[in-house]
MARFI-390790 format. One line per 5 residues: number of its first residue (from 1); their letters; for each residue x, y, z of C-alpha. Coordinates in Angstrom, 1 decimal. Layout:
NUM	A	X:Y:Z; ...
***
This chain:
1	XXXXX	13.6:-2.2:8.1; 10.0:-4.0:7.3; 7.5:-1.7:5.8; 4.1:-2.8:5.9; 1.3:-0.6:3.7
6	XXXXX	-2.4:-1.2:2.5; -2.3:-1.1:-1.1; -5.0:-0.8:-3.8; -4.1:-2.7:-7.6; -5.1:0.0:-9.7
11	XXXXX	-6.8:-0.4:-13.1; -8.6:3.2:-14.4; -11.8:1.8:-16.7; -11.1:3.3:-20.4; -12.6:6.8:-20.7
16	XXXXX	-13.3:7.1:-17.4; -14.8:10.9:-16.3; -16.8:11.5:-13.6; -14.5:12.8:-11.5; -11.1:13.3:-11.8
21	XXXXX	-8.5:10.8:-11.1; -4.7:10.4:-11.0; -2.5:8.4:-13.7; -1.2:4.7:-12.8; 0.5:2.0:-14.8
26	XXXXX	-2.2:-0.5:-15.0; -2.1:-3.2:-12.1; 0.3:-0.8:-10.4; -0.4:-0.5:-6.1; -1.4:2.6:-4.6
31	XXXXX	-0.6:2.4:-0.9; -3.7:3.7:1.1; -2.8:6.7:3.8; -3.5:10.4:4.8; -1.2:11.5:2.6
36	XXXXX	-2.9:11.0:-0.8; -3.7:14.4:-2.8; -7.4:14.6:-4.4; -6.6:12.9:-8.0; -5.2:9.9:-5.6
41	XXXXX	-8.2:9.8:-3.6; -10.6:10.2:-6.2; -8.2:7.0:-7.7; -8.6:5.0:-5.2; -12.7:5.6:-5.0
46	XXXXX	-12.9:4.6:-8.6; -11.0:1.3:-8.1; -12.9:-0.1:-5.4; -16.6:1.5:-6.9; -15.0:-0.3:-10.5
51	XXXXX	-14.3:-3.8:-8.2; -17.9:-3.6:-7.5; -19.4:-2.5:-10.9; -21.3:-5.8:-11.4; -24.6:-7.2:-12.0
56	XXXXX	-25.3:-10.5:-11.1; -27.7:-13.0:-12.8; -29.9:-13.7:-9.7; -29.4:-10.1:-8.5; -32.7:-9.1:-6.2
61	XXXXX	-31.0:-5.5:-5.6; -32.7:-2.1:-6.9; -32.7:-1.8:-10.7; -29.1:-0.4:-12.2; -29.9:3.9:-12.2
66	XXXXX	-30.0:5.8:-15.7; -27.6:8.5:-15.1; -23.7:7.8:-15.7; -23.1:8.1:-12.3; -25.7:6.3:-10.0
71	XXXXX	-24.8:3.4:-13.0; -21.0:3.5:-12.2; -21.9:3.6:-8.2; -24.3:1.3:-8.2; -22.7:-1.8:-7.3
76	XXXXX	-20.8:0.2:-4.6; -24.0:1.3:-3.0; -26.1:-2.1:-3.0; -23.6:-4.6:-2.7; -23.6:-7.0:0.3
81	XXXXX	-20.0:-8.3:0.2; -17.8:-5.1:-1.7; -14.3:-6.6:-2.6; -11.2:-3.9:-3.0; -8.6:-5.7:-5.5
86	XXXXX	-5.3:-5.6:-3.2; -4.1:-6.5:0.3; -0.5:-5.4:2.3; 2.6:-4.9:1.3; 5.1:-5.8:2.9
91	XXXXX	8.8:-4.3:1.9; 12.3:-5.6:3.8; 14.1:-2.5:2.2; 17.3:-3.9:4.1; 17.4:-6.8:0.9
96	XXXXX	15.1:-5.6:-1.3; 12.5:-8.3:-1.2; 8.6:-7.4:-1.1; 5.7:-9.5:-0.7; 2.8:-8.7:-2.8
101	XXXXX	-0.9:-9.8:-2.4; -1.8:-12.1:-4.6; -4.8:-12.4:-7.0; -8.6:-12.2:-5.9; -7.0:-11.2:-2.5
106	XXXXX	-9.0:-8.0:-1.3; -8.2:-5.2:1.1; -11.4:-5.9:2.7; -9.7:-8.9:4.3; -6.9:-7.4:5.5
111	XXXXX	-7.7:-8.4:9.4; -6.6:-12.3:8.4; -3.2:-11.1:9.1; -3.9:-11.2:13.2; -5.0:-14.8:12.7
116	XXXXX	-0.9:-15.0:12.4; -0.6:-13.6:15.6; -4.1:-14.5:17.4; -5.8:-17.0:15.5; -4.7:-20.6:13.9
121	XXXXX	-0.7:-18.9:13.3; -1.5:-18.7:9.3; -2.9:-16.7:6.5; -2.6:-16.7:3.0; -3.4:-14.1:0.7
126	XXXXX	-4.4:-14.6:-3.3; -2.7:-16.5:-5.9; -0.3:-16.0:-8.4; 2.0:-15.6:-6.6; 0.7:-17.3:-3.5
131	XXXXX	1.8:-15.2:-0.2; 1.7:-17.1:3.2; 2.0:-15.9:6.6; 3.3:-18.0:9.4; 3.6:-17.8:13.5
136	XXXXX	6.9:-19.7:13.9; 7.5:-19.7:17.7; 8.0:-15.6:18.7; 8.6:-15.1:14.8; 6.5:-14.4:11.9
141	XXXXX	7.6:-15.8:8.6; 6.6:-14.0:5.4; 6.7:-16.5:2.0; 6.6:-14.5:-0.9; 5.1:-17.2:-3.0
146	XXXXX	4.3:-20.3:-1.2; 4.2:-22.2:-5.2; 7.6:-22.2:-5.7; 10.2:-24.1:-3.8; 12.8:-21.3:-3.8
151	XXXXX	10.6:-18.5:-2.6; 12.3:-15.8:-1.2; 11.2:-14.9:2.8; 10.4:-11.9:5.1; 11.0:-12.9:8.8
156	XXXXX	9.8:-10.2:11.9; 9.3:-10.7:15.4; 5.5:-11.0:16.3; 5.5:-8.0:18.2; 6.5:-6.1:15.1
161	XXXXX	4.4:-7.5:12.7; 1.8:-6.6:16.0; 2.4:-2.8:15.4; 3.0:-2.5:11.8; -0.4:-4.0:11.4
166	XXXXX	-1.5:-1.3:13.8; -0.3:1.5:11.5; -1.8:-0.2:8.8; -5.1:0.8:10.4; -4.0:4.2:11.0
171	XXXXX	-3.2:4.5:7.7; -6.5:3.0:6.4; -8.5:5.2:8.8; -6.3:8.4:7.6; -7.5:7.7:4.2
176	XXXXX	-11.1:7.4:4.7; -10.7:10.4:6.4; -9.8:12.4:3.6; -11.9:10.3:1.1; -15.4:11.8:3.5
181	XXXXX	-13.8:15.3:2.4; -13.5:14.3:-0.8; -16.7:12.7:-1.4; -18.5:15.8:0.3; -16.9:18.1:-2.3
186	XXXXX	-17.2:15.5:-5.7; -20.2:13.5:-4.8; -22.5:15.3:-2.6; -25.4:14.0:-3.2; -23.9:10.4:-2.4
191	XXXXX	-21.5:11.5:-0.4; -23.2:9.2:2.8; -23.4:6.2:1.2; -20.0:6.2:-0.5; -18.4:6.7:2.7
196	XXXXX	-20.2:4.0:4.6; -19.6:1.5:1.3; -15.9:2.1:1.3; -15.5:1.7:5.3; -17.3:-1.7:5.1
201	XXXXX	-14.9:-2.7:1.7; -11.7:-1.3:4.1; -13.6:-3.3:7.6; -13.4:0.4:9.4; -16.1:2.1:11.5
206	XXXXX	-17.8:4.7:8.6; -16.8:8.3:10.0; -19.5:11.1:9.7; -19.4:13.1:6.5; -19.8:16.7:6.7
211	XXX	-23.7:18.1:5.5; -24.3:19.5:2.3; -23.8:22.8:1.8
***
């Protein structure tokens, strides 16, 4: 059986406490779905607001806010391009192998898997190790790490690999779902923006959030 999930590489900054969060081994994956509790979800916000907690030297965006908050969501919320450390992974429980995203390979990319099945028949996805995806006739062959001669390989029909990538979605969409919840209850006075920032850094439509009470 091939299992295909969206995963986020977890790293929780030292001391962090706005809201709260769940514990992970650092550069541990937390797959993405609707089946998260809060701490997860709150998690997973941190990571990708943390991914974007930068400031450039050139940067023309509004000046970095005061308050502990706006300063940690900043880079979330005026971005252009938001990056989401992670990609799929993809398990063949039948022999045990997995295939990992590799690094500087994002969850906001996650669509460069159809180029396998739509596009040029290829996509690749970080470094160290170096995954590769490849349209071989009706099949699509899964390199672990495409750097080493011996690398072990996933192989699925296209058709599969066609609606695993649609659950992926689902799964994506399932958590932003329950991340609007979320941000309504633990951020509501960002709660809008958060939501819109994370479905552009996931490449989904931004559901409504619910008003303020």
């Amino acid at each position: 059986m091939i299992v295909l999930q969206p995963v986020l590489e977890i790293c929780t900054p030292d001391g962090f406490a706005l809201w709260p969060v769940a514990e992970f081994e650092p550069y541990g994956f937390l797959p993405l779905s609707g089946a998260l509790h809060s701490a997860e979800v709150g998690t997973a916000v941190m990571r990708i607001a943390d991914c974007n907690n930068t400031d450039a030297e050139d940067d023309d965006r509004p000046p970095r806010p005061a308050d502990p908050l706006g300063s940690f969501l900043h880079g979330l919320l005026t971005m252009d391009d938001l990056f989401a450390a992670g990609g799929l992974r993809v398990t063949d429980t039948a022999t045990g192998t997995t295939l990992l995203p590799g690094c500087c390979n994002g969850l906001e990319e996650w669509r460069d898997w159809l180029e396998v099945l739509d596009g040029d028949g290829w996509a690749s996805f970080g470094h160290d190790p170096s995954p590769l995806a490849e349209r071989l006739g009706d099949t699509a062959r899964l390199t672990v790490d495409a750097e080493q001669d011996n690398s072990p390989v996933i192989t699925l029909p296209l058709p599969e690999l066609r609606r695993l990538l649609g659950a992926v979605e689902r799964d994506l969409a399932d958590f932003l779902h329950l991340a609007t919840g979320w941000a309504a209850q633990h951020l509501p006075d960002h709660a809008t923006l958060v939501i819109t920032a994370l479905a552009r850094a996931l490449d989904l439509p931004a559901p409504a959030v619910p008003p303020k009470r």
